[in-house]
C-alpha positions in Angstrom: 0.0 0.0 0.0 0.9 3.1 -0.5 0.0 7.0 -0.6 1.6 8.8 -3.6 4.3 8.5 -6.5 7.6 8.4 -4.4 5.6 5.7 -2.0 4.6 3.7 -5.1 7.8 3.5 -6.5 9.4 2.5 -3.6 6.7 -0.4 -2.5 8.0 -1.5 -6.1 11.4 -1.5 -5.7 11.0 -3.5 -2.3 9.1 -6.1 -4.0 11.8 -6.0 -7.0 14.3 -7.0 -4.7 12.4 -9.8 -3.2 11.1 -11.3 -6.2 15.4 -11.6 -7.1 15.9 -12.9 -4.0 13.2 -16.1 -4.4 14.3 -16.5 -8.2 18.2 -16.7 -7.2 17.3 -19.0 -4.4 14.2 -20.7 -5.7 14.1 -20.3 -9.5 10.6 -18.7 -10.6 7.7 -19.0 -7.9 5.8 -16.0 -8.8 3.0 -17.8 -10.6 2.5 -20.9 -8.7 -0.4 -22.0 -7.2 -2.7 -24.7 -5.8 -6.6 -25.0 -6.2 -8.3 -27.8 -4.1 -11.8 -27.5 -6.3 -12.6 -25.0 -8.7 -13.9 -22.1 -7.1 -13.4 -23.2 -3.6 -10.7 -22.7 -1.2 -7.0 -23.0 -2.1 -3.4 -22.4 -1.2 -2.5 -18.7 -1.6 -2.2 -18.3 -5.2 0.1 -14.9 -6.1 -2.1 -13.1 -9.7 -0.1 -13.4 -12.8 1.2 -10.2 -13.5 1.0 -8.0 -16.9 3.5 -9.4 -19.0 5.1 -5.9 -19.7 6.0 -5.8 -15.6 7.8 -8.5 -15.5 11.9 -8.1 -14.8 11.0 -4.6 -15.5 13.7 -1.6 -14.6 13.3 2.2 -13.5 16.0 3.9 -12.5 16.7 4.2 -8.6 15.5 7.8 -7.2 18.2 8.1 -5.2 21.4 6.5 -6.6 20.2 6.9 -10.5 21.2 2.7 -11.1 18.3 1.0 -13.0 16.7 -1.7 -10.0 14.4 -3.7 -10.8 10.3 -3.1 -9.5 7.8 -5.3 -9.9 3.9 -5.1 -8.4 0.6 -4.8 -10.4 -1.8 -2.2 -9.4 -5.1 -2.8 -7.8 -7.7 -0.7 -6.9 -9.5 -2.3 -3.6 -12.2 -3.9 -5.1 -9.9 -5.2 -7.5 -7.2 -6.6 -5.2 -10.1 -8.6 -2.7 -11.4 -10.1 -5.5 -7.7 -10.9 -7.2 -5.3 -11.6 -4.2 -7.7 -14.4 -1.8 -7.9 -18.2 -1.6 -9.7 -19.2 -4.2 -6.7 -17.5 -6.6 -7.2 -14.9 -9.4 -10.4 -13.3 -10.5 -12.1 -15.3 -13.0 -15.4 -15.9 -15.1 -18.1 -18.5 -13.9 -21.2 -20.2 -14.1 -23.5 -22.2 -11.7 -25.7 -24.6 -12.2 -27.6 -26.9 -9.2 -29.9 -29.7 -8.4 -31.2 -31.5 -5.2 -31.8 -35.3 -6.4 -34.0 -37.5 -3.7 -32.7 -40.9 -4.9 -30.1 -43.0 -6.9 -29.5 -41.9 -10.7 -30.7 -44.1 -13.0 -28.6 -45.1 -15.8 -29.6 -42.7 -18.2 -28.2 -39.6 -15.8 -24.9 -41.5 -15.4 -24.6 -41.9 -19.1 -25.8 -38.0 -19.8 -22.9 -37.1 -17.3 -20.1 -39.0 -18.0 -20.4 -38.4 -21.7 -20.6 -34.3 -20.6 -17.4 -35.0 -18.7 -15.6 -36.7 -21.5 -16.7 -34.7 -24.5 -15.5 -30.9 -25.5 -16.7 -28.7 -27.5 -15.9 -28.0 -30.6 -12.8 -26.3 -30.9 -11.7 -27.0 -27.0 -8.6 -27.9 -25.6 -8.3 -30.5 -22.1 -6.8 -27.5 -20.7 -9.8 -24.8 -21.7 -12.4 -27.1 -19.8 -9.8 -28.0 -17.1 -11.9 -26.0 -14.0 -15.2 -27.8 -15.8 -17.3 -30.1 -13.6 -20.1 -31.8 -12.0 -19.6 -31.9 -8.3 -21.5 -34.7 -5.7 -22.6 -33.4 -2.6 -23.6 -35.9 0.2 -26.6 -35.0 3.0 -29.2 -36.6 5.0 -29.3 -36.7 8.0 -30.6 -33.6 10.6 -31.2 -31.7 7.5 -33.9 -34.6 6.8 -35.4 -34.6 10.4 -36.3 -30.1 9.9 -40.0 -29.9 8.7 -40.0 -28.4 4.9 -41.9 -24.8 6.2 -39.4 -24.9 8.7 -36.9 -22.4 7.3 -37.8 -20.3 4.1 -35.5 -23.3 2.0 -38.0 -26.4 1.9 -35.3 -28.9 0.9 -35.2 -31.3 3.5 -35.8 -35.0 1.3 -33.2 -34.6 -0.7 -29.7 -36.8 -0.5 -27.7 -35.3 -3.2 -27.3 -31.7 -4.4 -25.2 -31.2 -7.9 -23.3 -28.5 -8.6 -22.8 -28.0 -12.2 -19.7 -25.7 -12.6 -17.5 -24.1 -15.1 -14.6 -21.4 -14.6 -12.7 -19.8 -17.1 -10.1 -16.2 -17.5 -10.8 -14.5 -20.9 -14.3 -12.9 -22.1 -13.4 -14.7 -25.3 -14.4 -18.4 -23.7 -17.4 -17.1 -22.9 -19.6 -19.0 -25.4 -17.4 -22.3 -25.1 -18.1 -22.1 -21.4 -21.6 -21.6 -21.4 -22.7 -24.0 -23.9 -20.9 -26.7 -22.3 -23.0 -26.3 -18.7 -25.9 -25.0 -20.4 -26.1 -28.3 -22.9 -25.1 -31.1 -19.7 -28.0 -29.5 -17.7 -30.5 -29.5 -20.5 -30.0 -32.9 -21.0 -29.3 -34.5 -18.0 -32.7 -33.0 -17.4 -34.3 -33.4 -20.7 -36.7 -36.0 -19.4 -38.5 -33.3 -16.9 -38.2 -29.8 -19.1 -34.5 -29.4 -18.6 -34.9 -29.0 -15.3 -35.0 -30.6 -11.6 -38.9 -30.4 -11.6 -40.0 -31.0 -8.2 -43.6 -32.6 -9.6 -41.6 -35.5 -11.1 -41.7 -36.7 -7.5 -37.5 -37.4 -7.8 -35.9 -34.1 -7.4 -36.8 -31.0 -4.8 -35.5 -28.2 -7.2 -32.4 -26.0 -7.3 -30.0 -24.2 -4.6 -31.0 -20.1 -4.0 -27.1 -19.3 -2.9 -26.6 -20.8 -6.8 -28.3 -18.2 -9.0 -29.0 -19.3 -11.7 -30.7 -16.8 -14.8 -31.7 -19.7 -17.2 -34.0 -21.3 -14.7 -36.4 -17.9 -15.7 -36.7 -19.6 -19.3 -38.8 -22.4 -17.6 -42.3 -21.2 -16.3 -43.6 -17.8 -15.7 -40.4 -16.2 -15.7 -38.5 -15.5 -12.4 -41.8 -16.8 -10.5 -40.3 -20.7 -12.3 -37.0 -20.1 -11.2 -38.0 -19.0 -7.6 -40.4 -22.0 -7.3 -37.4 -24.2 -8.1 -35.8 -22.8 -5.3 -38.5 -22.5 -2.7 -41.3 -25.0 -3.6 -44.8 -24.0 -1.9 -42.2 -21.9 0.3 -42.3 -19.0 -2.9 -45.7 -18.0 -2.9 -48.2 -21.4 -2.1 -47.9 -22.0 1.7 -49.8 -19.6 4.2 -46.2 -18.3 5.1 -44.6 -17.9 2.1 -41.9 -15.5 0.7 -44.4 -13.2 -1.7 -46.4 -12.3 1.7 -43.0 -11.0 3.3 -42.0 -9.5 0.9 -44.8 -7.7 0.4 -45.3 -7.0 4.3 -41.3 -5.6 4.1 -40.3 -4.3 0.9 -43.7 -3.3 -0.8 -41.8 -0.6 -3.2 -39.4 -4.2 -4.2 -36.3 -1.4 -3.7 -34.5 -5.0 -3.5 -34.9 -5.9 -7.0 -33.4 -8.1 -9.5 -33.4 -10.9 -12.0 -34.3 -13.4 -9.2 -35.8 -11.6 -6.2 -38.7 -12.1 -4.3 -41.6 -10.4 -6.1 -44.6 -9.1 -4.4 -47.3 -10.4 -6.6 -48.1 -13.8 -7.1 -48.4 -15.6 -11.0 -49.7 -19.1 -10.7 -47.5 -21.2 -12.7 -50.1 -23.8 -14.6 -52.1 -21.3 -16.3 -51.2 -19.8 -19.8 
């Protein structure tokens, strides 16, 4: 940190001179890092700096000598989001579904040939933070009453996380189609999605948002029912009423908030 020019050019020197000192001892750490799961928690992971900064050489504002600097600027939003455990800022999508049972063989087949397919175009390595991760419950999750809490998933005994993580702007398209195409047809045989009326899945995860899920019914009032079942807007205490008691204006407002109307979702 820093608080003008002569500050900033000396924070840069500093970390010039360490960055020489791990290379002559170490060879070149700067860019290593570890990741335990894509987009969870890691070993510290140091950002990859501008190619330009690297080595690079000012001259010393005292003695005149070139030194070398090194450093990347941040602004703080930046830096929280760049320098943490989970490495580097990146691009991501989400994807989720609580299954109530086994898969049959036709979701093990759907999945694995997602997981072993690219697309078109795709390198192993552009698709290497791609995946479908397996959460276990049960348990005192299953003994809480679904009206319980405002989240009504309590039958459930997996929840999949569909997930994809990538640098450049570019992969954007790549990236989406892959988790957009697995989930559509992992789920083709309910509507491309975990429909809780099949009678085998309880929906999707709130903390996951997921804009898509407003293709299926109604809009946002789908997606939302995906996430909170009769919770949403069918239960005498549902989510609609509160928000309606607490927010009437909706100044909390966006692709997936709580409206304060209710849309029923079978009629046309």
């Amino acid at each position: 940190a820093y608080w003008d020019y002569d500050g900033k050019t000396a924070a840069r020197i500093y970390h010039g001179e360490i960055e020489a000192e791990l290379e002559e001892k170490h060879g070149h750490l700067m860019c290593v890092g570890t990741k335990a799961l894509a987009g969870h928690g890691s070993w510290y992971h140091v950002p990859k700096r501008d190619k330009m900064s690297v080595k690079a050489h000012i001259p010393c504002p005292k003695t005149g000598e070139l030194v070398r600097v090194a450093g990347t600027d941040y602004n703080f939003y930046a830096s929280t989001q760049t320098i943490n455990g989970s490495g580097p800022n990146q691009r991501g999508k989400y994807k989720s579904a609580y299954h109530k049972g086994a898969f049959d063989e036709q979701m093990v087949k759907d999945m694995f040939q997602a997981l072993s397919t690219w697309p078109e175009g795709a390198k192993d390595s552009d698709l290497s933070d791609t995946l479908i991760q397996i959460d276990c419950f049960g348990g005192a999750i299953n003994d809480r009453d679904s009206t319980a809490t405002a989240i009504p998933q309590r039958s459930y005994i997996f929840k999949l996380q569909y997930q994809t993580y990538w640098q450049d702007e570019d992969d954007d398209e790549m990236h989406l189609s892959w988790i957009r195409d697995t989930y559509n047809t992992v789920y083709s045989r309910w509507g491309g999605v975990p429909d809780p009326s099949s009678g085998i899945f309880e929906g999707c995860y709130y903390n996951y948002p997921d804009v898509d899920l407003n293709k299926w019914k109604k809009g946002k009032w789908g997606a939302l029912s995906l996430y909170f079942l009769d919770n949403f807007q069918n239960n005498p205490r549902n989510l609609v009423d509160i928000k309606k008691r607490w927010d009437p204006n909706e100044y909390f407002k966006f692709a997936q908030s709580i409206p304060t109307h209710k849309v029923p979702l079978d009629i046309d």
